[in-house]
N, C-alpha and C positions, 0 to 999 in steps of 0.2 A: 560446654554448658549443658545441664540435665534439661530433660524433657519440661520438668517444673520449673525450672528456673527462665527456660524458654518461655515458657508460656505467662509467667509472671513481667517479665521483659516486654511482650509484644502488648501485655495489659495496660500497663505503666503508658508502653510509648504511643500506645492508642489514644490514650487519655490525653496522653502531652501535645500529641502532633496532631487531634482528629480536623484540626482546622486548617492547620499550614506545618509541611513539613520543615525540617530544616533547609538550609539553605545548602548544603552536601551533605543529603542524606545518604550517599553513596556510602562516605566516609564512618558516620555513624554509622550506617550497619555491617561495616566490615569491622567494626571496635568491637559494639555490642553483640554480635550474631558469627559475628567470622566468617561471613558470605561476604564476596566481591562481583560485586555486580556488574563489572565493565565486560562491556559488548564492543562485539566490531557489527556494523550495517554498509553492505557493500565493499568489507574491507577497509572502511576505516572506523580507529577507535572511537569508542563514544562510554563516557563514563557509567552508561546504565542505559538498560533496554527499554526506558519510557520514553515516549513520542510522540507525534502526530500524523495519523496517517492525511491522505489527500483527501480534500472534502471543503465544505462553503468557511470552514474555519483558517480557511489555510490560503486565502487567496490577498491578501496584504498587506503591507509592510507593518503595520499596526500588532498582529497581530503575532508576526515576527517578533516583534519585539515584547509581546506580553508574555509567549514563549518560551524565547531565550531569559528573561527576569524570573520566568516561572522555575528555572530548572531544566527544563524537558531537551532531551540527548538530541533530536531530529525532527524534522519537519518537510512532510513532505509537500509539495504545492498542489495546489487545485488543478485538474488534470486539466492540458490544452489539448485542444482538438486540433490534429495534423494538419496541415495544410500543401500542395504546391507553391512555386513561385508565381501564378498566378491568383492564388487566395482559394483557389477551389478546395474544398475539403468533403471526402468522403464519407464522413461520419458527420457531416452536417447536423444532423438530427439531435446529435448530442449538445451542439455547441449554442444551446436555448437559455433563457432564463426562466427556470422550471424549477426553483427550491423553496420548498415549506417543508418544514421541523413541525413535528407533533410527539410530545410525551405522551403516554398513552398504556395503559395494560394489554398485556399479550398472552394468551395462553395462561401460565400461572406466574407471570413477574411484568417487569416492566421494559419497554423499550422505547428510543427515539426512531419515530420511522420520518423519510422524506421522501418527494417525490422531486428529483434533481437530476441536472446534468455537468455538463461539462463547462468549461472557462467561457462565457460568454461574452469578454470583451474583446478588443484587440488585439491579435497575433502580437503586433508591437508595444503593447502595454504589458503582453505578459512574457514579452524578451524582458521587460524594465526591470520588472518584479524579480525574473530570474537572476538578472545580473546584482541587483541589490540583498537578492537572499544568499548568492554568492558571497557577498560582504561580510555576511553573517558566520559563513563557514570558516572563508579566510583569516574570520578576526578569531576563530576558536570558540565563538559564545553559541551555536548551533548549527550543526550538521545539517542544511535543507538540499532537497530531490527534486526537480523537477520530473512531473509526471505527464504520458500525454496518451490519449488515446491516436494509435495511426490508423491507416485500412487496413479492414479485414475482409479479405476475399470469398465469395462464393467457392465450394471444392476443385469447382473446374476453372475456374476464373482467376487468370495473374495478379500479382500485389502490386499495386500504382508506388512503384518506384520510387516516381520522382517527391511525391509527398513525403516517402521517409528521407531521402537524399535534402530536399527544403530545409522540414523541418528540425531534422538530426544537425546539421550543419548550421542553421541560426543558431541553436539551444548551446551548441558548443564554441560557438563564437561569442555566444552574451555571456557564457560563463564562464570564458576562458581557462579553464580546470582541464590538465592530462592527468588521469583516465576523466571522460564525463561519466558525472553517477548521474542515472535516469532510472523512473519505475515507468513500464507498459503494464498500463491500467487496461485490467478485463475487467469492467465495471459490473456489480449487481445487475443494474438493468441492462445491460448485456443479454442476460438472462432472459430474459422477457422477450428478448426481440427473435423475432422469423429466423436472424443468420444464426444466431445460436440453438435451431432444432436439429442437428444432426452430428453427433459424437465424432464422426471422421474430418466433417469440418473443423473442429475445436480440437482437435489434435492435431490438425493440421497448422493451424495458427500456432498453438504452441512452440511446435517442431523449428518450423521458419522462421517467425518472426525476431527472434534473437540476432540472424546473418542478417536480415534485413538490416535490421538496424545499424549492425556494425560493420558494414560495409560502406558507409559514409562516415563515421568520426569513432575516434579511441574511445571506445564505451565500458562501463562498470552496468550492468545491467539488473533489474530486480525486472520480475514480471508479480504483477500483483493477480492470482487467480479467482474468478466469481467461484462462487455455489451453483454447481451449472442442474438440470433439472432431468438428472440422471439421478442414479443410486452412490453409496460411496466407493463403491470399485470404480467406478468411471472418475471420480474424484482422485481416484492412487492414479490413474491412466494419464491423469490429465498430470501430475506429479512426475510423472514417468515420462512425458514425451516432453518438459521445460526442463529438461536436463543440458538443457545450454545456457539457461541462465544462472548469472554470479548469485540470483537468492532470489526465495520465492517468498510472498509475502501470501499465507494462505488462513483463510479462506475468506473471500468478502462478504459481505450481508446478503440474507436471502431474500427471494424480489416475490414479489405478492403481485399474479400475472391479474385480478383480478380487482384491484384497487391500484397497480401500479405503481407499487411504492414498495425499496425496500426498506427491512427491517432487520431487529438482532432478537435480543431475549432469549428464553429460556430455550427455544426450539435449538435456534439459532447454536446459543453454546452445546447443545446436547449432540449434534450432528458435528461439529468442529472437534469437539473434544473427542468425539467417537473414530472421526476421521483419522487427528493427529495422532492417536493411542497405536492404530496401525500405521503410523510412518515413522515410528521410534527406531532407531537406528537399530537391524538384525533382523530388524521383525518379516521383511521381506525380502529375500535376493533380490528383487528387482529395482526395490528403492537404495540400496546400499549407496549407491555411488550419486544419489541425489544432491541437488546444490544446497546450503545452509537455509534453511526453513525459520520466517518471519511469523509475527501474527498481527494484524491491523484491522480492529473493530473483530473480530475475529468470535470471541466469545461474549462480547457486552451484546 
């Protein structure tokens, strides 16, 4: 197809579809355009790289299913906070009910900022969730993740075990799926917090937290990486030492240390896309052999 006739094409189907696409618009654009758009996420197929990453949209069954009728390839869950078999949980702090949505101008566009955390109800409400999102995969109508944030240790300070060993071992008993596909959620406001001011720290996590994890159950693993409050070499670094994860989902929203909220928009895209420009496969020896590279909220 000519560049003009391209472009006549995307005109038309703007007008056709600006409200609702089709129902396999996969298909149509592999007619029309001659691009196929099937993706693997975690190694498995998915007819097209559109989704949902974790966040307040993603926490029930409802919503699953507006989803899956939508079209959308994945869905991943609203991140739970690790726990022991005790209930103790390290990352306590995240696991609040702390979400508000605000549309808003930024810079020179727009963005939705919040100021949120992690799964705030029940360790066992959000086995439920997992094993019913499960249903979802199993039937073939959408591909969902459970996500969770575990501990994350001080530089000198050991990783509490037994939280990943807990909660790695429920997540894969509710979902009963070999391999388990999970995302470790380094959250935006991650960023913001004390444990994340020291670059050896946050390499550190990267490095280890993979074995952690699958040293308790057959794992598929995504690590999702924040925008840490470094420059973008320290963002290739941080590329470079999650090279044990099946995929990296980069890079999350940037966090605003002084309203505590993050956000996307124009910055947002300009620093991600500047980022990913250098992690284009050659562009560096040292990322050659990195895991297959996601994007989630990434540039919105």
């Amino acid at each position: 197809m000519s560049n003009s006739g391209s472009r006549d094409s995307l005109t038309k189907d703007f007008e056709r579809f600006k409200r609702a696409l089709p129902r396999d618009f996969p298909a149509h654009v592999r007619d029309a355009y001659r691009i196929n758009l099937a993706a693997r996420y975690l190694g498995e197929p998915i007819p097209h790289p559109i989704g949902k990453g974790s966040g307040q949209l993603s926490l029930n069954i409802g919503q699953l299913e507006t989803d899956a009728e939508a079209g959308l390839a994945f869905g991943v869950l609203k991140t739970l906070i690790a726990q022991d078999s005790a209930g103790d949980q390290s990352m306590a702090a995240w696991a609040i009910h702390e979400t508000k949505m605000k549309v808003e101008r930024r810079g020179g566009g727009w963005t939705v900022t919040w100021k949120g955390r992690g799964w705030d109800r029940s360790f066992d409400d959000y086995l439920a969730l997992a094993r019913a999102a499960w249903d979802f995969t199993r039937a073939g109508l959408l591909l969902t993740v459970p996500s969770v944030k575990y501990h994350l240790p001080r530089l000198n300070e050991p990783f509490r075990d037994d939280e990943y060993a807990f909660t790695t071992h429920a997540l894969a008993h509710a979902c009963g799926q070999t391999p388990l596909l999970l995302e470790k959620d380094f959250s935006p406001t991650l960023a913001g917090d004390p444990l994340a001011d020291e670059k050896q720290q946050i390499l550190r996590w990267l490095r280890e937290v993979p074995a952690k994890i699958r040293a308790h159950a057959n794992v598929r693993l995504a690590m999702k990486l924040m925008n840490a409050r470094f420059d973008d070499d320290f963002q290739l670094e941080m590329v470079e030492a999650a090279s044990q994860a099946d995929t990296l989902v980069v890079f999350n929203r940037l966090f605003d240390s002084t309203t505590c909220v993050a956000y996307g928009g124009p910055e947002l895209s300009d620093r991600n896309l500047r980022v990913l420009a250098r992690l284009t496969p050659g562009a560096s020896p040292r990322i050659r052999n990195s895991p297959v590279l996601a994007t989630s909220r990434a540039v919105g």
